[in-house]
C-alpha positions in Angstrom: -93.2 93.5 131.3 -89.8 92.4 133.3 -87.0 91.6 131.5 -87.5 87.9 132.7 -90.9 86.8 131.4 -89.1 88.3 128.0 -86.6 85.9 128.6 -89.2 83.2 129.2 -91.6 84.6 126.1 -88.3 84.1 123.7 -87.6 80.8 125.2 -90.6 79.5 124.5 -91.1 81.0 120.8 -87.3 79.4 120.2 -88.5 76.4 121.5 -91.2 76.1 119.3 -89.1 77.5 116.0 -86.6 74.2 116.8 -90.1 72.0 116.6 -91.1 72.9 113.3 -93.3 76.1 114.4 -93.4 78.8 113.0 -91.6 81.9 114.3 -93.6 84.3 116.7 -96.0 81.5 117.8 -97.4 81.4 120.8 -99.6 79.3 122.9 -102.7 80.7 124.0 -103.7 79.5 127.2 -107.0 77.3 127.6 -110.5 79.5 128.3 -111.7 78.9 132.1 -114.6 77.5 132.4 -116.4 80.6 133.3 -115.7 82.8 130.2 -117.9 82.3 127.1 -116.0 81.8 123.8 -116.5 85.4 123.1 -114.1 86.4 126.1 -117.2 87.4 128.0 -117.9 85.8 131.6 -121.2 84.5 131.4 -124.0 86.6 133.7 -126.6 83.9 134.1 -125.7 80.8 135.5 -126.6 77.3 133.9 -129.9 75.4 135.5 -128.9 71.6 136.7 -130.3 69.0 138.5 -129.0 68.9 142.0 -127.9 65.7 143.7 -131.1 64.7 145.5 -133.0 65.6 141.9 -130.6 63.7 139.8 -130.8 60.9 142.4 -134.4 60.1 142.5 -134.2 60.7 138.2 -131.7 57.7 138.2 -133.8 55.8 140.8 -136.2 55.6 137.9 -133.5 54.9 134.7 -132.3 52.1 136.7 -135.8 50.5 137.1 -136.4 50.8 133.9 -132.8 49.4 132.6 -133.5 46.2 134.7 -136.6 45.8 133.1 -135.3 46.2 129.9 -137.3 49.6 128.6 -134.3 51.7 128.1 -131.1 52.4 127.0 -129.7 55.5 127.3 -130.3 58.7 128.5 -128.6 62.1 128.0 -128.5 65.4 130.2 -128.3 69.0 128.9 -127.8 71.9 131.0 -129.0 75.4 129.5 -129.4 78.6 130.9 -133.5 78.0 130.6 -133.9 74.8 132.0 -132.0 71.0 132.9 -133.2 68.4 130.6 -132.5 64.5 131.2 -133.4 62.5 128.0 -134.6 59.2 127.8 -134.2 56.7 125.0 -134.7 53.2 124.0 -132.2 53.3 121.5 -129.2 55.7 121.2 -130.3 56.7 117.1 -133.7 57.6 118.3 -135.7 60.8 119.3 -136.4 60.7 123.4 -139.5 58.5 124.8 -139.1 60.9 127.6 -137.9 64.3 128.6 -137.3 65.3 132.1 -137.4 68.6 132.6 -136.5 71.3 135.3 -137.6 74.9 134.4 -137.8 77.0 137.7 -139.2 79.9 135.3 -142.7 77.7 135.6 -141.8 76.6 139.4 -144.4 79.3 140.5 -147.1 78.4 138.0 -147.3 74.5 137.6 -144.2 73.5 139.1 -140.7 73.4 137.9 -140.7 69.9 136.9 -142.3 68.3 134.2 -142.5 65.1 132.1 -142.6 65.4 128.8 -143.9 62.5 126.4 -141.5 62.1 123.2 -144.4 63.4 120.9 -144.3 67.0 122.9 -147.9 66.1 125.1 -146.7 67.3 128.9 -147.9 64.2 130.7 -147.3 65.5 134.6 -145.9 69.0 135.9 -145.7 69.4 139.3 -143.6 71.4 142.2 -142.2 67.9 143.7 -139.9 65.8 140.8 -141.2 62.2 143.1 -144.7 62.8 142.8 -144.0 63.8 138.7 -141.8 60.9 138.2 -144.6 58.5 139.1 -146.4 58.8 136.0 -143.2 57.2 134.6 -144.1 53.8 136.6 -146.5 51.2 135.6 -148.8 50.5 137.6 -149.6 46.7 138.5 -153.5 45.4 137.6 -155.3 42.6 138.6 -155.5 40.4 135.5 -159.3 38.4 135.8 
């Protein structure tokens, strides 16, 4: 260590001692946002919806905001899968869950729709076609 950042380190512990701080404090500098709070960089990335993805999910929220059947939503990001939550109110449990699990992608498709009681309702490899089962259909009323 040069004799100037000791200059700078005792500066800034002074400075801190004629604030009320105690002596030898320090200020630790702010985690990037790669490192883990264990001081480990994370291996895995996180899964997320991409822009396209998250673009056609909002297509859908925003139908659905018009029309008055939701409220809220709320996104989570995990190293297993993306998840985009649906609710009518914000103190409730999701109606929906829209999920993006490329562990499955090979099998039955990343994407899925889950119902707010667990049932899967649609999986599929394409997030438009699964979204459909989101939107009514119109009938013919006799």
């Amino acid at each position: 260590m040069s004799e100037s950042d000791k200059a700078k380190k005792a500066h800034i512990a002074n400075g801190y001692a004629a604030r009320g701080h105690p002596p030898g404090a320090s200020v630790v500098s702010f985690p990037s946002g790669g490192e883990a709070s264990a001081g480990k960089r994370e291996t895995q990335p996180r899964i997320a919806f991409n822009r396209d993805e998250l673009r056609e999910i909002l297509n859908v929220y925003g139908r659905k905001v018009a029309a008055g059947e939701w409220r809220d939503y709320a996104i989570d990001f995990t190293r297993d899968k993306a998840v985009f939550s649906v609710f009518r109110r914000t103190t409730e449990t999701p109606l929906y869950r829209i999920e993006k699990d490329p562990r499955a992608a090979r099998r039955q498709g990343a994407f899925s729709v889950v119902a707010g009681t667990g049932r899967v309702m649609k999986r599929g490899h394409e997030l438009r076609r699964v979204l459909q089962v989101l939107e009514k259909e119109l009938r013919v009323v006799d």
